[in-house]
N, C-alpha and C positions, 0 to 999 in steps of 0.2 A: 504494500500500500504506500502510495507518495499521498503526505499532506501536504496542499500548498495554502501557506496564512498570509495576509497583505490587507494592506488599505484598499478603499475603494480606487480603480483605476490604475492599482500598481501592475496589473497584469496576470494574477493569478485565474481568470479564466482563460484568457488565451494562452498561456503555459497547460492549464489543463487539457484545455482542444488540442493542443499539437501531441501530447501523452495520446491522447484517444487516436487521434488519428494517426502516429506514426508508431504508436508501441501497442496499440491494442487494447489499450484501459479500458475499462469500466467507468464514467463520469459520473459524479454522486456531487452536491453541496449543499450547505449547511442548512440553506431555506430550504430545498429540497426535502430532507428531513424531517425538518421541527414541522413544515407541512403533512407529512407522513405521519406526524407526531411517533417520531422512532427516534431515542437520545442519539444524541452525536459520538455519546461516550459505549453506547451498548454497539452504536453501528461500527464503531472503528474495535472494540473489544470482539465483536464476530468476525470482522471481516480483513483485520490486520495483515493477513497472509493473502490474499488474493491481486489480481489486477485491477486496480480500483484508485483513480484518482480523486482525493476530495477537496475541493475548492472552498475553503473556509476563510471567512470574515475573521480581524483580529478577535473582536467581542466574544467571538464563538471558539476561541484556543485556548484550550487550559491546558495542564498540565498533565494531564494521562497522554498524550500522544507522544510521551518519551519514551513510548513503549520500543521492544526489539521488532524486528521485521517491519519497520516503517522507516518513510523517508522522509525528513521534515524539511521541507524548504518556506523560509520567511520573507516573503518581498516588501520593501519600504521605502522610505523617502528619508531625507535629510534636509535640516533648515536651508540651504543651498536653492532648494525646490520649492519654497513658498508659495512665492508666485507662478510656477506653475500648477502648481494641484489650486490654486485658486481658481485660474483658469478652467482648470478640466472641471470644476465643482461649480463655476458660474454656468456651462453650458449643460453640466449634467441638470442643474437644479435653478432655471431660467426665474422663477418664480420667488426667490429666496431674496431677501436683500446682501448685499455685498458683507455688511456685519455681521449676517448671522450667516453667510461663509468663510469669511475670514475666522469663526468664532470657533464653527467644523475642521479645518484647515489644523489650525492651531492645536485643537483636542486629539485629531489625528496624528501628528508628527509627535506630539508628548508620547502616545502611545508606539509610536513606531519605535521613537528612542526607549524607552520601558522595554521592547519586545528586544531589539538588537542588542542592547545588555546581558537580558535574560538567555540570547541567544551564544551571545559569548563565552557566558559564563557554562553552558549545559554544550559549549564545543556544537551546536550547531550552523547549520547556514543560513549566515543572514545576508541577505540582495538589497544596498541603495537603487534603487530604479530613477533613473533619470531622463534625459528626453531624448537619451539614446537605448530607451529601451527595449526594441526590437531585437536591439545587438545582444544585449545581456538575457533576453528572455531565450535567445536562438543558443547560446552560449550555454546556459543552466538544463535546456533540452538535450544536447547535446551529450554534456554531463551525465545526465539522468539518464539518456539510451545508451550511453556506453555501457554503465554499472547494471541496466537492464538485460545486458547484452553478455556481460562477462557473470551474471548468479544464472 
């Protein structure tokens, strides 16, 4: 099983589509799920071992997914990237005023940097995704079907 965790827009669906379509995954994600009303914690404790990628929101990442036979990949952002996730946050949510995106914006990078600590400290991978990240998402693919390739 690959977990993939990210902010909104960091790319962890389109890291997942390219799993499904170039390795054969299984696509699963969190809303998915908690629609299913099936926990996120029972679905990854059944299915740990399988091909199955799951595309999960930070909000939805605890800490049971340190399990063995998974592969955790983290993607995020850095203060660097402000104004860009403002951007992607103004078109995603046309409706919003600029304050209460910048407000989102802000809540999100805290949490990114929370998570890329956490992910330092537990020797996992964490991804700054920036506005080359076509490159880094092809890159982390890549990665990911090699090791797919050599178990």
């Amino acid at each position: 099983m690959i977990i993939i965790c990210g902010l909104p827009g960091s790319g962890k669906t389109t890291l997942s589509k390219k799993l499904v379509d170039g390795c054969g995954f299984k696509y699963f994600n969190d809303w998915g799920l908690i629609k299913e009303n099936i926990s996120i914690e029972d679905f990854v404790v059944q299915n740990k071992s399988k091909n199955i990628v799951l595309d999960l929101d930070y909000s939805n990442a605890n800490d049971y997914f340190f399990y063995d036979n998974i592969e955790n990949v983290y993607l995020g952002f850095n203060r660097n990237d402000k104004n860009l996730l403002v951007k992607k946050f103004i078109k995603a949510y046309p409706d919003k005023e600029l304050e209460h995106i910048e407000n989102i914006v802000e809540r999100n990078l805290d949490l990114s940097e929370f998570y890329e600590k956490e992910c330092k400290k537990r020797n996992l991978n964490f991804y700054c995704i920036s506005e080359n990240r076509e490159i880094l998402l092809e890159q982390i693919f890549n990665r990911l079907k090699n090791k797919i390739d050599t178990n």
